[in-house]
N, C-alpha and C positions, 0 to 999 in steps of 0.2 A: 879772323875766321872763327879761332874758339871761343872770343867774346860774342861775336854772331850768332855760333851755336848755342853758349850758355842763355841770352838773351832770349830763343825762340823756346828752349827745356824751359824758362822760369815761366814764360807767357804761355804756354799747354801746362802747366802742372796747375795754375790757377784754380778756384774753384768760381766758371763762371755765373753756376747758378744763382748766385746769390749777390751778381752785379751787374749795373743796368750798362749796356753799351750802344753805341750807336752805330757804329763800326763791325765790321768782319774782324775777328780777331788776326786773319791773315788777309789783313790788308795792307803787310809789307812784300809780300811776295805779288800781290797783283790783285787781292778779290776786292773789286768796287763795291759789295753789298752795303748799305745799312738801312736801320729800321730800328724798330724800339727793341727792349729785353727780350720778348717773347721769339718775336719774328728772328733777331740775330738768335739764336739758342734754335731756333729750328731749323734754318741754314745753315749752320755747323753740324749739326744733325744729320741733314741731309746733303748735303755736297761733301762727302768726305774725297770721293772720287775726284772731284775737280782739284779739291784744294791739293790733293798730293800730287796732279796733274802739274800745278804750279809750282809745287816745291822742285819736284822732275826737271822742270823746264829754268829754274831759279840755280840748283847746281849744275847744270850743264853750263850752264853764264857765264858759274865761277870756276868750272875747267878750263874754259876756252882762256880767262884771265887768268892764268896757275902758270907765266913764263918759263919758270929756273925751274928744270928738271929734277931736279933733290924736291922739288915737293910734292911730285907726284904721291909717291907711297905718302905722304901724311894724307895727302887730298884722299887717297884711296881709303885710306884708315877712316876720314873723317868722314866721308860720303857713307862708309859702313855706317860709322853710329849714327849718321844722319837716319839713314833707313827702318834704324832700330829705335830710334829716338821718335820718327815720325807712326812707327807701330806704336811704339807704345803711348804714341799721342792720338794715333786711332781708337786706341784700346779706352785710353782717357775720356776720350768723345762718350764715346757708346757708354763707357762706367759713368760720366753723368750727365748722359741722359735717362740711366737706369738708377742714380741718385731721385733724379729731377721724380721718376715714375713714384722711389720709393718715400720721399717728400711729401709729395701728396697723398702717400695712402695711409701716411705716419702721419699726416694733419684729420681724415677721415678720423683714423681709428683714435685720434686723440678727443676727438669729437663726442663717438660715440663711448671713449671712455668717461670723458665728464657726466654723457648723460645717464649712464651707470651708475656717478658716483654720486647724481642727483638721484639717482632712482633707489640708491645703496642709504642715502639720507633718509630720505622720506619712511625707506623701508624701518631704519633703526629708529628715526623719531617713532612710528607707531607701534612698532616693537616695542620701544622702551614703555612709551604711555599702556601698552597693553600689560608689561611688567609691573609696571604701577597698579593697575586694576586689576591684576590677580595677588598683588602684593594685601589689597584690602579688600578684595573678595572672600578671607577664612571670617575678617570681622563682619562682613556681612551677614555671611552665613552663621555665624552665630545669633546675630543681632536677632536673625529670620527662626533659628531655633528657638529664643528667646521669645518670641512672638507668639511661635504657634504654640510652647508651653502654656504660655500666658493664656492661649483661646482654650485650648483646651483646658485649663480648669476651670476657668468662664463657661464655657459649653458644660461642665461637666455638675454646674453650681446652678447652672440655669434646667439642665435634666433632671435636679432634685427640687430645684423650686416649681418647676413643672409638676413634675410627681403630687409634689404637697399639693400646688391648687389642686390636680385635679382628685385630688382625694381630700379636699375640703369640697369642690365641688360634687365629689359623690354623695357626701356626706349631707350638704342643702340640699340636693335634690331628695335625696330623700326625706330632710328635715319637709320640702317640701310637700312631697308626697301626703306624708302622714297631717302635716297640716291641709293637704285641700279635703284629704278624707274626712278630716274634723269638722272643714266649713262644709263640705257635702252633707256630712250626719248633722251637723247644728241647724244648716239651710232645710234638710225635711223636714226635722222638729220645728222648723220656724214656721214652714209652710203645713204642718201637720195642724198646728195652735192657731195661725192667719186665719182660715175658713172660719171663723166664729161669730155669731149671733152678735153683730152691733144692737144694744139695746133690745135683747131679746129676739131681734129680726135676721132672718136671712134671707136672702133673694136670690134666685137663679134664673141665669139669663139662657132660652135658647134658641140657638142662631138656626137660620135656615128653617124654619119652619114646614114650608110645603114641601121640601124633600122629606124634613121625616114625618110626616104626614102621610105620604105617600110610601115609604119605606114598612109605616106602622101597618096602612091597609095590607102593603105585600107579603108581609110575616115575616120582610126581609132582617126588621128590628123592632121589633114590639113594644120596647119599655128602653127609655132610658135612665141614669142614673145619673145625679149631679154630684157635684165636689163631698167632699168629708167636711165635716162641719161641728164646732161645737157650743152647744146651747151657753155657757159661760166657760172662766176658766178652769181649766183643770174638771172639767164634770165632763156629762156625757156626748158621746161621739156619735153622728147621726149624718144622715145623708136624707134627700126625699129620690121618689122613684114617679115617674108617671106615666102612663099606658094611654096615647095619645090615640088608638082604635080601640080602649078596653081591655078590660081585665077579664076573665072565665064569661060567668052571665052577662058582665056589662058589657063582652067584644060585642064592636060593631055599633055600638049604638051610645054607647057611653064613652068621657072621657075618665079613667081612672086618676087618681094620686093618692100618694101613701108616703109617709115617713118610715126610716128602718132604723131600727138602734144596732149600734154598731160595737164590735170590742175593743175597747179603747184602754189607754194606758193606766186612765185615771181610775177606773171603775173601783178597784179596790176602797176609794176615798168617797165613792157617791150611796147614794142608799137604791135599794132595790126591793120592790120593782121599779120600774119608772112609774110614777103616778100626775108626770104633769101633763095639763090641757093643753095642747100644739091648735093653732090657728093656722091651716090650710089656705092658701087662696090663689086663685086667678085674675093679677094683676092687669088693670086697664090705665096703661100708662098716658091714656089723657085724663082720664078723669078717676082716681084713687078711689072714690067714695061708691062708683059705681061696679067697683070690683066683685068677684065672685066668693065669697068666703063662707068656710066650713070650720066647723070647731071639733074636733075629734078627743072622745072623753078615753080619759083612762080606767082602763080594768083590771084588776089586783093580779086577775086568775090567767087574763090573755099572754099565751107563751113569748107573742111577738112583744112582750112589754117586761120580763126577765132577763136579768143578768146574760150576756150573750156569753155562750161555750165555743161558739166558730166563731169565724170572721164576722157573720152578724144573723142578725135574728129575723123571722118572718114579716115581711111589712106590714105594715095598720094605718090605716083610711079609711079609705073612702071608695070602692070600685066605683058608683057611679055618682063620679064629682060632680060634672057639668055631661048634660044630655049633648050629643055630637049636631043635632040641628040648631039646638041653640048656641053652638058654639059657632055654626055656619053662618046663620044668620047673623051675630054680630061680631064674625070674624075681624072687621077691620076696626073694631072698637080695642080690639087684643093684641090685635099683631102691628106692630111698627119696624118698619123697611125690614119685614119678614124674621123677628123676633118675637119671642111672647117673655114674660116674665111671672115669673111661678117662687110664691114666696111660701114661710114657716113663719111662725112665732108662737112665743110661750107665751102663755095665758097667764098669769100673776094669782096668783091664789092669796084672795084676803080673808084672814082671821079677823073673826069678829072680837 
């Protein structure tokens, strides 16, 4: 009977979680179950009731066989710890099935320890790698000091070479300056000396005709004036003037022209008075020969033929050059795509 009993304490103290059976652990006393690990483990579980119903029903068996009267009180003693023996094999149940519970939640939380301790990895690799990159981030930052020194004395070398051009270019531009004013002043003087006598002759061209033609009758322009002009180099400065409706007596009926001596640069070098012969004409640019010419003498005492004190002196001609009918009359002999041409030249004085 105490082999009995040691037998069924060793077989409840087991730890069945972690053994697979096919069998009711108390399928000595009577329980027909089986099934696999899980199913047997949840059977024991739950039929705690029956199975102590069977151990109940299993010592009563062995009272009824208990003959020899001396062994009651052992049987009674042993039916005690039998009772205490099956509590505390109750107690065993239930403690693992609350292993069993606690099993599973120790495999969870081991679970979600690794993925901690992966998540605890990853965190220190980038950790570390970001220790690294502040480890050489002071040398960056110096590298990036060393840079922007760099730019700035750069910038600082290019602000003075800035500087310089542009105070070398202030400097052309004005070198400039004073040179256009030079070719300004040398370009008048060029165009002052141009207007001169080819060969003693000079020609004046004037455009538009029947405007001032019509301008001359109006009173709106009387007389015009051609270019500045000089009979040779460096001598006298002369212009002609022509009154295309008349001068005083001749308006209206006459065309006038005149030469004017002018104040000129040279005068100081020429002699005075003027005493040359000037040849007037009203050129016929188809036929030369058929032109109109006047020869205009010089007179010692005429003021318009002295040294000039203003700008220039009284003009001298001709007031009534050509008569205004006859200039009507062979207007289209004169005028070409309504221009005329009105020339000077000096008469050559030969010593005999």
């Amino acid at each position: 009977m105490a082999e009995y009993n040691s037998r069924m304490f060793e077989k409840l103290s087991e730890d069945k979680g972690f053994k697979t059976k096919t069998s009711c652990f108390f399928r000595a006393i009577g329980c027909k179950f089986k099934g696999g690990r899980a199913k047997v483990q949840k059977h024991e579980a739950e039929s705690v009731r029956q199975h102590l119903n069977l151990l109940m029903d299993e010592l009563a068996n062995l009272n009824q066989k208990s003959i020899p009267a001396n062994l009651l009180p052992d049987t009674s003693r042993t039916l005690t710890q039998w009772e205490r023996e099956i509590d505390r094999a109750q107690k065993g149940l239930q403690n693992d099935h609350q292993i069993n519970e606690i099993c599973k939640k120790l495999e969870e939380f081991c679970k979600l320890m690794e993925a901690a301790y992966q998540c605890v990895t990853i965190v220190e690799t980038q950790f570390t790698a970001l220790e690294d990159e502040l480890a050489t981030l002071p040398e960056k930052i110096n590298k990036c000091s060393r840079i922007i020194a760099t730019l700035n004395r750069q910038t600082e070398c290019n602000d003075q070479l800035f500087t310089d051009v542009e105070d070398k270019l202030t400097i052309l531009e004005s070198k400039m300056h004073r040179t256009k004013q030079a070719i300004q002043v040398a370009t008048a003087k060029r165009m002052a000396m141009e207007p001169m006598m080819h060969g003693g002759l000079f020609i004046w061209k004037i455009p538009q005709i029947n405007k001032m033609l019509q301008e001359a009758i109006d009173g709106a322009r009387p007389f015009l004036d051609s270019s500045e002009f000089y009979i040779s180099s460096y001598s006298y400065k002369m212009c002609l003037r022509i009154y295309l409706n008349g001068h005083e007596d001749a308006k209206g009926t006459h065309i006038s022209l005149y030469y004017i001596v002018l104040k000129g640069p040279y005068d100081a070098l020429t002699q005075w008075p003027f005493k040359e012969k000037v040849k007037l004409a009203l050129l016929n640019p188809r036929n030369r020969q058929q032109s109109i010419l006047r020869i205009c003498t010089a007179s010692g005492q005429d003021p318009a033929l002295q040294r000039p004190g203003e700008g220039m002196n009284p003009p001298h001609g001709f007031p009534m050059f050509l008569s205004l009918s006859e200039f009507n009359h062979c207007f289209s002999d004169y005028v070409d795509s309504n221009e005329i041409f009105v020339g000077a030249e000096i008469v050559p004085t030969y010593i005999p």
